[in-house]
N, CA, C and O atoms as a MOPAC input file, in Angstrom:
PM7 MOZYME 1SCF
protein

 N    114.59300 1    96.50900 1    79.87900 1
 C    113.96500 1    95.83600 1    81.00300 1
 C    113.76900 1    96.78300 1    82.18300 1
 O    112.98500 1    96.33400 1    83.02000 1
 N    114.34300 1    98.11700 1    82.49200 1
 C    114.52600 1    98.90900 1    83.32700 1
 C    113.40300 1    99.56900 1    83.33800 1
 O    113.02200 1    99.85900 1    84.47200 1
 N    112.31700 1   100.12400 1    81.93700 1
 C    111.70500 1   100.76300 1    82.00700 1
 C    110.35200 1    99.69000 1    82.57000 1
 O    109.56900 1   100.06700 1    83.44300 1
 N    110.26800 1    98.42200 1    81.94800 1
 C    109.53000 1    97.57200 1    82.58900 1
 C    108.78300 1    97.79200 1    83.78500 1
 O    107.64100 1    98.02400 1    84.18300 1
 N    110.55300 1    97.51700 1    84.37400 1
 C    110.27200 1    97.92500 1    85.80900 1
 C    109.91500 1    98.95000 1    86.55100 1
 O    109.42800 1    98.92000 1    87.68100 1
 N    110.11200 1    99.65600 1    86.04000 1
 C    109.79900 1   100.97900 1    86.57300 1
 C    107.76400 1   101.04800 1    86.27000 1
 O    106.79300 1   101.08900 1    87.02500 1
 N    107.91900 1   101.03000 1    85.06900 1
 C    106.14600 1   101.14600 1    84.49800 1
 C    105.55000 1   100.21800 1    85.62500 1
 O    105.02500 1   100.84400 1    86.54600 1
 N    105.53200 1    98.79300 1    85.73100 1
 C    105.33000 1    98.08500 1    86.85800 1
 C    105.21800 1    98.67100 1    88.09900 1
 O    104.05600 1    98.77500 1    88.49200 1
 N    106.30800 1    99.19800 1    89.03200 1
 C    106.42000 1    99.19300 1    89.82200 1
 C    105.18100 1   101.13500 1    90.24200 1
 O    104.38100 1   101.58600 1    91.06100 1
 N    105.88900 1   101.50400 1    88.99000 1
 C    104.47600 1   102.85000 1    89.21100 1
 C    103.26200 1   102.60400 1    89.18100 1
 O    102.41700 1   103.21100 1    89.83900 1
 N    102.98300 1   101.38800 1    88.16200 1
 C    101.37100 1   100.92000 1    88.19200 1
 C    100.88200 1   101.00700 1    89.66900 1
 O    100.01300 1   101.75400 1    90.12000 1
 N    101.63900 1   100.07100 1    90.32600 1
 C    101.47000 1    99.64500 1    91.65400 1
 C    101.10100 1   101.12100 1    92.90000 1
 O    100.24700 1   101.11400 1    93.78700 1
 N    101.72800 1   101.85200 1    92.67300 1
 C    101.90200 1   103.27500 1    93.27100 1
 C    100.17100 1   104.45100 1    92.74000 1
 O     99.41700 1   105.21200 1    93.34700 1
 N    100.28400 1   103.98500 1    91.46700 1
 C     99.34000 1   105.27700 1    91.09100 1
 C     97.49900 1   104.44300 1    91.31600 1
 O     96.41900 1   105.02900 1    91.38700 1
 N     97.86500 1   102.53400 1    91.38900 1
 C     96.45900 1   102.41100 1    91.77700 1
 C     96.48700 1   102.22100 1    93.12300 1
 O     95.44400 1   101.70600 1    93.52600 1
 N     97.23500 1   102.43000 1    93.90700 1
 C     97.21200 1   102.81100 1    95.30600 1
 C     96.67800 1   104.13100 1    95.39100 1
 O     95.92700 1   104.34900 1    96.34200 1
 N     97.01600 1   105.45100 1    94.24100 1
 C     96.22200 1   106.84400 1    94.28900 1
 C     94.98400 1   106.40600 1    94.04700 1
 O     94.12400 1   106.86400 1    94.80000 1
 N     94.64800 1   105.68300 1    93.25100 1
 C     93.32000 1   105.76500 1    92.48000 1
 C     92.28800 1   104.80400 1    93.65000 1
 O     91.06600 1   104.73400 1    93.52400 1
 N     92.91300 1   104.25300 1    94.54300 1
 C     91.74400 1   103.22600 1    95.73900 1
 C     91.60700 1   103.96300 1    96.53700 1
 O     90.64200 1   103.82900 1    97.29000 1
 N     92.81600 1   105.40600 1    96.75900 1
 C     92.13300 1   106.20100 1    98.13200 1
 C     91.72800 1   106.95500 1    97.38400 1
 O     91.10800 1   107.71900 1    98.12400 1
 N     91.61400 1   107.34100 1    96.34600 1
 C     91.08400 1   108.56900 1    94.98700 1
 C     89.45400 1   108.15700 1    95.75900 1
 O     88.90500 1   108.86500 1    96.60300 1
 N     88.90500 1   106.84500 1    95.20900 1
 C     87.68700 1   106.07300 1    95.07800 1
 C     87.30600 1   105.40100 1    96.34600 1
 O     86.08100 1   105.42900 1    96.46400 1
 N     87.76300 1   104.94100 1    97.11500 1
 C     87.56900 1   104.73000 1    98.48200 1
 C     88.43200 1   105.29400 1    99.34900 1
 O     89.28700 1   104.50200 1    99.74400 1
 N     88.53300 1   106.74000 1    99.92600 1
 C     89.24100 1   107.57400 1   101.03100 1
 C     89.06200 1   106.31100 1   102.44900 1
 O     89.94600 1   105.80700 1   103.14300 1
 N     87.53500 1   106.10600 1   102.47600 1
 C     87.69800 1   105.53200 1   104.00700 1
 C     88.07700 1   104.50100 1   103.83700 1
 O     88.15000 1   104.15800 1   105.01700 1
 N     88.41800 1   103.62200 1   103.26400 1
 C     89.16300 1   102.47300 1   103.53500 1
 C     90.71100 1   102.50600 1   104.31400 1
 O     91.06300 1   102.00500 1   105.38200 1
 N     91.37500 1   103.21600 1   103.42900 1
 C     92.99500 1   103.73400 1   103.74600 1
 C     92.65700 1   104.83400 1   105.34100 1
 O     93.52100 1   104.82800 1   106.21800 1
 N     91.67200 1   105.48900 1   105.48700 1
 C     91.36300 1   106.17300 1   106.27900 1
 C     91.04500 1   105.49900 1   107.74200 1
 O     91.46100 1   106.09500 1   108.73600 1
 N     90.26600 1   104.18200 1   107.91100 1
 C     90.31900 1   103.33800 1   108.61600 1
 C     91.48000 1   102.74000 1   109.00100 1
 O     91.78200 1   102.45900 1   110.16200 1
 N     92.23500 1   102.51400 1   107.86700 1
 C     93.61300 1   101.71100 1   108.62200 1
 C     94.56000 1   102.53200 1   109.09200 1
 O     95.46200 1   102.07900 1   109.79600 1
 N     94.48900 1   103.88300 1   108.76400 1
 C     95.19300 1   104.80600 1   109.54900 1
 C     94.75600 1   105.16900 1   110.82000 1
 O     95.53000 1   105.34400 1   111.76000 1
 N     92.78100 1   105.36500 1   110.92900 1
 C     92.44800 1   105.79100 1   112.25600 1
 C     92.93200 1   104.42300 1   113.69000 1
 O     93.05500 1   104.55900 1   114.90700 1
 N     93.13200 1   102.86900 1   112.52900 1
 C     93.11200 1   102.03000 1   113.53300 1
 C     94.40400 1   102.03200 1   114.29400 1
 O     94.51100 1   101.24000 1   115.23100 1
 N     95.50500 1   102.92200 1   113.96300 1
 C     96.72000 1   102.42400 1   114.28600 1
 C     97.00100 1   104.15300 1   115.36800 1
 O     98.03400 1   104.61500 1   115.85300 1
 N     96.24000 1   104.42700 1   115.37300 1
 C     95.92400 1   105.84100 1   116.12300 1
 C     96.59300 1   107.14700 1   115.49100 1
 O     97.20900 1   108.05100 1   116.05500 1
 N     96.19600 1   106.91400 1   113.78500 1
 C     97.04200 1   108.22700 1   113.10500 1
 C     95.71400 1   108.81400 1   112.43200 1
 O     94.77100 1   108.03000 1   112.31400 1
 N     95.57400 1   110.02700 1   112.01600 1
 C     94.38300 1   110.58100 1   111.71700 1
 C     94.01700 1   110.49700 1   110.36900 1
 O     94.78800 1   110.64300 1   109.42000 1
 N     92.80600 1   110.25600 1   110.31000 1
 C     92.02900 1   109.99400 1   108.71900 1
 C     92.45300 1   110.65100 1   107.98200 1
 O     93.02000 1   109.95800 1   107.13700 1
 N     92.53300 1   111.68600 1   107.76200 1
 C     92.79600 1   112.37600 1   106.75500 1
 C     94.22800 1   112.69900 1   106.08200 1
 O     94.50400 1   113.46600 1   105.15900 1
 N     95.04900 1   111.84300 1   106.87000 1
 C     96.02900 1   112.12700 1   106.09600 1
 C     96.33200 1   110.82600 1   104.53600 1
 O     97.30900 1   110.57700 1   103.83000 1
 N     94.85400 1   110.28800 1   104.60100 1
 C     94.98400 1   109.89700 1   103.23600 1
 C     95.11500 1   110.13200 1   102.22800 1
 O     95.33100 1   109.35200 1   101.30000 1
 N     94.98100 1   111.56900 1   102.20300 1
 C     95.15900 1   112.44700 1   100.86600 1
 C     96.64800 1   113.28200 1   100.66700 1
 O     96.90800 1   113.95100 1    99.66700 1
 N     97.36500 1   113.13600 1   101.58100 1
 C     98.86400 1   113.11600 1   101.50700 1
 C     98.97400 1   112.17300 1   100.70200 1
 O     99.07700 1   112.34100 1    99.48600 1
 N     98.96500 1   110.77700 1   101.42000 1
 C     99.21400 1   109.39800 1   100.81100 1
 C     98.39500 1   109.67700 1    99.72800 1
 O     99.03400 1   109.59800 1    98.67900 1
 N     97.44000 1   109.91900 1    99.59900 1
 C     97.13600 1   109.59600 1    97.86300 1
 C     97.84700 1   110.56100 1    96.96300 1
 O     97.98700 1   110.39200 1    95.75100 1
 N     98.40000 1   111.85400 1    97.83000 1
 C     99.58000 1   112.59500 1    96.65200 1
 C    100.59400 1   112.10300 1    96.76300 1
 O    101.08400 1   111.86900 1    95.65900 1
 N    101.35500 1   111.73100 1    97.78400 1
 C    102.29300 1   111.10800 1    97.47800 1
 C    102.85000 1   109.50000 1    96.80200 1
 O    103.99300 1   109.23000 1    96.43100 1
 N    101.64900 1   108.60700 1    96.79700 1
 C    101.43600 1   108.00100 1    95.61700 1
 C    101.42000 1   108.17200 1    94.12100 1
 O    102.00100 1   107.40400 1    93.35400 1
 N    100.54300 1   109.49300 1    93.65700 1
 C    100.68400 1   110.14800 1    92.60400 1
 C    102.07200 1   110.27100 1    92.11000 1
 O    102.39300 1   109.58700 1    91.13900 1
 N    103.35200 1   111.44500 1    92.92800 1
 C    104.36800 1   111.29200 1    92.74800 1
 C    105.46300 1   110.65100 1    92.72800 1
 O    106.42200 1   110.89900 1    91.99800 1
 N    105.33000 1   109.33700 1    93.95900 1
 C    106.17800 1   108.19500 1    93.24500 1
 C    106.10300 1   107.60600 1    92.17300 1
 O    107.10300 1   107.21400 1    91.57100 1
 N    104.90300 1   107.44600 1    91.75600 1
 C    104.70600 1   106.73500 1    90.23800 1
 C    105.33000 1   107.84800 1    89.22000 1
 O    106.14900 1   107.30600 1    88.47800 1
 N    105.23500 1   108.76800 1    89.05300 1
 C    105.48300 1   109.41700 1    88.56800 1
 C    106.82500 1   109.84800 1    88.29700 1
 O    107.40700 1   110.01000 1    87.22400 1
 N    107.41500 1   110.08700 1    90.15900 1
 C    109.26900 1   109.77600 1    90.07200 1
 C    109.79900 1   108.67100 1    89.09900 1
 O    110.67600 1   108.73100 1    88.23800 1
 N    109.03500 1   107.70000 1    89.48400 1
 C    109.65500 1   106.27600 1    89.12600 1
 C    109.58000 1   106.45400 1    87.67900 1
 O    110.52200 1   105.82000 1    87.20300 1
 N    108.99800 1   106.93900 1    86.88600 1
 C    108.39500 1   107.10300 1    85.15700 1
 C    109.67300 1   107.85100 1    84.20900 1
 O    110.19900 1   107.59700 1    83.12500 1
 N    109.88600 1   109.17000 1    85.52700 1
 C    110.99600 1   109.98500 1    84.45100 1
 C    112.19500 1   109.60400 1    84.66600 1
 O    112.36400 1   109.45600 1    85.87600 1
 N    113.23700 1   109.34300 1    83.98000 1
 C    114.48300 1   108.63800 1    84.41500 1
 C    115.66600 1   109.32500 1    85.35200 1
 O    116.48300 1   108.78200 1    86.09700 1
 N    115.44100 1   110.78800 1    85.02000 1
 C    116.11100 1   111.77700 1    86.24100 1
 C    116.02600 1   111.81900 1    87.60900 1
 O    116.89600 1   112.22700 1    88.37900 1
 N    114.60200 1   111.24300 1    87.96800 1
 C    114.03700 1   111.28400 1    89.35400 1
 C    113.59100 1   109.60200 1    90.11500 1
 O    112.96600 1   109.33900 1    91.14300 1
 N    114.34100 1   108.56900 1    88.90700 1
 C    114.14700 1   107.71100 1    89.45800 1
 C    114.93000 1   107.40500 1    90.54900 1
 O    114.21900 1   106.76200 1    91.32300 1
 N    116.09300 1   107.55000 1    91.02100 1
 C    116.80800 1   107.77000 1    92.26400 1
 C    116.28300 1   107.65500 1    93.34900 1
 O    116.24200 1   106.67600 1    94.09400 1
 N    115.57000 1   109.37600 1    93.54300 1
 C    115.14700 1   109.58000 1    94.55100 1
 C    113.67200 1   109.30800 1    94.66800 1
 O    113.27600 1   109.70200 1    95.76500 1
 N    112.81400 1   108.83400 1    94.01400 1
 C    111.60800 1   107.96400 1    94.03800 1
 C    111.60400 1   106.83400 1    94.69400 1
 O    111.03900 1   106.54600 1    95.74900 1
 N    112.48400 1   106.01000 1    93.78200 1
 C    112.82700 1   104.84000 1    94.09400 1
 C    113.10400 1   104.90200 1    95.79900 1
 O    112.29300 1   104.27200 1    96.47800 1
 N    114.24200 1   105.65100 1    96.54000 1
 C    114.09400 1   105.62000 1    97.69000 1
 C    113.04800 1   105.92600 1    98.36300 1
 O    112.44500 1   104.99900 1    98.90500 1
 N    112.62200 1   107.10100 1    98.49000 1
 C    111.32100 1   107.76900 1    98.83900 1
 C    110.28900 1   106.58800 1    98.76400 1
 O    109.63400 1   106.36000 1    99.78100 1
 N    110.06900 1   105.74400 1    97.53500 1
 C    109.17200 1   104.93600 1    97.72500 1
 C    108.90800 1   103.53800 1    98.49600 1
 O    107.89500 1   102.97300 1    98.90900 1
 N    110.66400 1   103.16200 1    98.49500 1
 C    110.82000 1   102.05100 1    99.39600 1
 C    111.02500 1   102.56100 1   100.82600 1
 O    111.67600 1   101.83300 1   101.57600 1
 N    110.52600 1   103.78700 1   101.32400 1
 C    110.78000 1   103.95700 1   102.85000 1
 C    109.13200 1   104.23500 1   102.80200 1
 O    108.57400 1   104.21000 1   103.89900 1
 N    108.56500 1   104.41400 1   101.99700 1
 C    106.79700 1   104.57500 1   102.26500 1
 C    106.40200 1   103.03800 1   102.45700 1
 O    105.60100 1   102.81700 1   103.36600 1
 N    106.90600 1   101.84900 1   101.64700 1
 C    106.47400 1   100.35900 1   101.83800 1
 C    106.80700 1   100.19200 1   103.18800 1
 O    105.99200 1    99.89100 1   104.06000 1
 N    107.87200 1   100.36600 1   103.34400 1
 C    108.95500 1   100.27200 1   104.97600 1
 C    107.29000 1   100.32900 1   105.73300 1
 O    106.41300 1    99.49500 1   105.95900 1
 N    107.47000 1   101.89800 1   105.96600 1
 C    106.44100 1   102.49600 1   106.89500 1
 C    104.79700 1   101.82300 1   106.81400 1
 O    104.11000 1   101.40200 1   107.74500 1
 N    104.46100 1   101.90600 1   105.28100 1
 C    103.14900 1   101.12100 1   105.59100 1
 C    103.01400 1    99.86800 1   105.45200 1
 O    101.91000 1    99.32200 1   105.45600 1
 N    104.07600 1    99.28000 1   105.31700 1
 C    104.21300 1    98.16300 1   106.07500 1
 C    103.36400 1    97.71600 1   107.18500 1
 O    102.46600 1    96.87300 1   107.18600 1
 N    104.08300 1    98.85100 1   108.65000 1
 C    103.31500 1    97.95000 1   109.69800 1
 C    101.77400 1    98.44600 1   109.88900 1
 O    101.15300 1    98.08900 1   110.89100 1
 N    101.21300 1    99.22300 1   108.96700 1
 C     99.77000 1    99.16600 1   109.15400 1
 C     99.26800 1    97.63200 1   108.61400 1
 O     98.16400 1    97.13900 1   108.84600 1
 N    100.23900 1    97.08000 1   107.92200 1
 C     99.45800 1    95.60200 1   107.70300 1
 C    100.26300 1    94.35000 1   108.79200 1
 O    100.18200 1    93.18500 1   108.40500 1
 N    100.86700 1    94.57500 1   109.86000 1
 C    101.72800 1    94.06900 1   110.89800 1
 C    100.19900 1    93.32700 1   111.80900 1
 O     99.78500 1    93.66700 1   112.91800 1
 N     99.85700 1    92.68900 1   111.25900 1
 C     98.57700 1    91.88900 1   112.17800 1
 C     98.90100 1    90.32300 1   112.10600 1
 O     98.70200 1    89.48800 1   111.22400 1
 N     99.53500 1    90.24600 1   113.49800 1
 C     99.89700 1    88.54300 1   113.19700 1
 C     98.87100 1    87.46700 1   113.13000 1
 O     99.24400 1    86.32700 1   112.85200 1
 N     97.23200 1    87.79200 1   113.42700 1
 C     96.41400 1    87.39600 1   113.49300 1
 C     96.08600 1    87.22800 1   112.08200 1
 O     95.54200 1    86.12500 1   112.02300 1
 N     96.11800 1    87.59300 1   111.24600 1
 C     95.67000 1    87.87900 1   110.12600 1
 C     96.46700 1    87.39800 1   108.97300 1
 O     97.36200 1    88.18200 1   108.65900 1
 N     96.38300 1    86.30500 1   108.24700 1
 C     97.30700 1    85.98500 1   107.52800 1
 C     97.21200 1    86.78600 1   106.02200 1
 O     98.27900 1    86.97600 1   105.44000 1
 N     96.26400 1    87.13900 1   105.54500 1
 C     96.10900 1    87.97600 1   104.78900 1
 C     96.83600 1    89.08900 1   104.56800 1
 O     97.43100 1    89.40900 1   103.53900 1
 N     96.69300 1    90.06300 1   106.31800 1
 C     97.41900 1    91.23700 1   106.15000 1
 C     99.06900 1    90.91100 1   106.59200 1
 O     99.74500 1    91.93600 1   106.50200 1
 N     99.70800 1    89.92100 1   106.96500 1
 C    100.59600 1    89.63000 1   107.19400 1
 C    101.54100 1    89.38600 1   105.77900 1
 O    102.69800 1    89.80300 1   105.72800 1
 N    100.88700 1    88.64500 1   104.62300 1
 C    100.60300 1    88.82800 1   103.36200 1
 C    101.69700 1    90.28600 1   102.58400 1
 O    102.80100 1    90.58700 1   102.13000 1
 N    100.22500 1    90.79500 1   102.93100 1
 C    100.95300 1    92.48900 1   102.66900 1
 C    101.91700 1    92.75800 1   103.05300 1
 O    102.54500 1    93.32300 1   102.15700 1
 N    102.63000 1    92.66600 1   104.19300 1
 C    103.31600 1    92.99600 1   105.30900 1
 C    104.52900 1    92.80300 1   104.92400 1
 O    105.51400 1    93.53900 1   104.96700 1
 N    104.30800 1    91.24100 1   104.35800 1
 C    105.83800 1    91.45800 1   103.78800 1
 C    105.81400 1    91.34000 1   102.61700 1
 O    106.98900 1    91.29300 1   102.25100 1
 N    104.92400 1    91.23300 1   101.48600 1
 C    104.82800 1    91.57000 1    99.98200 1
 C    105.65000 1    93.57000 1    99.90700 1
 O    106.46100 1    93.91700 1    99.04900 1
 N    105.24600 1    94.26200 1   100.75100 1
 C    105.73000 1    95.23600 1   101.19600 1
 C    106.81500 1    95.72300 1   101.48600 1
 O    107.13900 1    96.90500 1   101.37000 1
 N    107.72700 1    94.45600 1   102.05900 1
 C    108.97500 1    94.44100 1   102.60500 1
 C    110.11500 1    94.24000 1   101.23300 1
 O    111.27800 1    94.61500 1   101.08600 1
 N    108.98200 1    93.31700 1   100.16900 1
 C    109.48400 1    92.66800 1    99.32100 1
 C    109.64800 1    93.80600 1    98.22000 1
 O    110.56700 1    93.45200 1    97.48100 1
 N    109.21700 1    94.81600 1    97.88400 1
 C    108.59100 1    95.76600 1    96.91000 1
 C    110.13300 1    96.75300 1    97.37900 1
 O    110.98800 1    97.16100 1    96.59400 1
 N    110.09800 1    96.94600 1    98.98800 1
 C    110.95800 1    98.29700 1    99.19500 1
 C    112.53600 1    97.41700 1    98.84100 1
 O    113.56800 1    98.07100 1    98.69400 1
 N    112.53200 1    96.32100 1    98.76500 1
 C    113.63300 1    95.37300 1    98.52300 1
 C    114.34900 1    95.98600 1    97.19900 1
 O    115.44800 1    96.43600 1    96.87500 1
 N    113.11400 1    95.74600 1    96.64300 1
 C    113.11900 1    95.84200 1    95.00100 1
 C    113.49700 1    96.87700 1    94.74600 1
 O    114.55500 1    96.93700 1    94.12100 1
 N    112.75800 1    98.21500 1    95.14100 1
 C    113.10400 1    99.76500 1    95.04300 1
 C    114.45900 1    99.96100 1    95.20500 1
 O    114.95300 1   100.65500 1    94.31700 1
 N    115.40800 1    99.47200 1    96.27300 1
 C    116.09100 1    99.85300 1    96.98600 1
 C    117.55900 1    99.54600 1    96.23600 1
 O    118.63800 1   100.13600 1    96.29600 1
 N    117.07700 1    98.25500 1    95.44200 1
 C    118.20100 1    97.66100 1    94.13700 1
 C    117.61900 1    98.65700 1    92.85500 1
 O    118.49900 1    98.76600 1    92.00100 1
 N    116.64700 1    99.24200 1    92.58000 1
 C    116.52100 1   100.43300 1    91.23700 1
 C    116.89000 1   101.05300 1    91.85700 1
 O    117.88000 1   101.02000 1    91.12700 1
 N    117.27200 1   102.00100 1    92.93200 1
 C    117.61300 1   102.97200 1    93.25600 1
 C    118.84500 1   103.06000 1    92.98400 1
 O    119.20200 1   104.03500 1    92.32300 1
 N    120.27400 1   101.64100 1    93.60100 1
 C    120.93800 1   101.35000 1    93.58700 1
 C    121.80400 1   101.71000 1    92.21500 1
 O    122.80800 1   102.38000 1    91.97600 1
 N    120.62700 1   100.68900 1    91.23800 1
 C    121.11700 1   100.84400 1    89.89300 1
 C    120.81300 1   102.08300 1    88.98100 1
 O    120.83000 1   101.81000 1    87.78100 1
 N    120.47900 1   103.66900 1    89.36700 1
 C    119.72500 1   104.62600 1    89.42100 1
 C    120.66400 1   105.76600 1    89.93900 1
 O    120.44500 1   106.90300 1    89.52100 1
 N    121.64800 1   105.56200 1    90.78000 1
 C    122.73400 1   106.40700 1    91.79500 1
 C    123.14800 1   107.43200 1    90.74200 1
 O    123.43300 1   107.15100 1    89.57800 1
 N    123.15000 1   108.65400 1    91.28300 1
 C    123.97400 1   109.69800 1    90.47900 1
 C    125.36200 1   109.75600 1    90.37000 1
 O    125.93000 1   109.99300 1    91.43600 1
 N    125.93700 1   109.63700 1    89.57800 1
 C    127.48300 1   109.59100 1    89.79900 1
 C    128.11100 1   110.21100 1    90.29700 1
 O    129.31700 1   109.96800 1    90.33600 1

């Protein structure tokens, strides 16, 4: 059931690479709106790449797993729009994900 989760939870990570892969300005907009610069979507789309990827090999699920629940943390509040029930949605579907990470990580600890 572990690997499940993990395959799951990377899906989630690598088509987050593949929407700024295929649409840069989208992710690029919600960064320029929060006054951080466009282009660092292509960080985020590598570092998407490599959480999924952490999360895949069982050595590096540890520190993925964290790494990835402090990236939900953080982009989190680009979806922090109380106006917006949609992105509010995200906001804490987000909260809910680094939840999740944070118990694989848990169960993941190096001895």
């Amino acid at each position: 059931m572990d690997l499940v989760g993990r395959i799951l939870l990377a899906a989630l990570f690598l088509t987050g690479a593949i929407q700024k892969a295929l649409a840069p300005q989208v992710a690029a907009g919600l960064l320029t709106g929060v006054g951080a610069p466009g282009w660092l979507v292509w960080p985020a789309l590598a570092l998407n790449l490599a959480l999924a990827l952490g999360l895949l090999v069982p050595r590096t699920v540890w520190p993925a797993a964290l790494a990835a629940a402090l990236y939900c943390a953080v982009t989190s509040l680009f979806h922090f729009q109380p106006q917006d029930g949609w992105q509010m949605s995200i906001f804490v579907k987000n909260w809910a994900i680094a939840g999740g990470l944070v118990a694989m990580a848990a169960a993941h600890k190096p001895a």
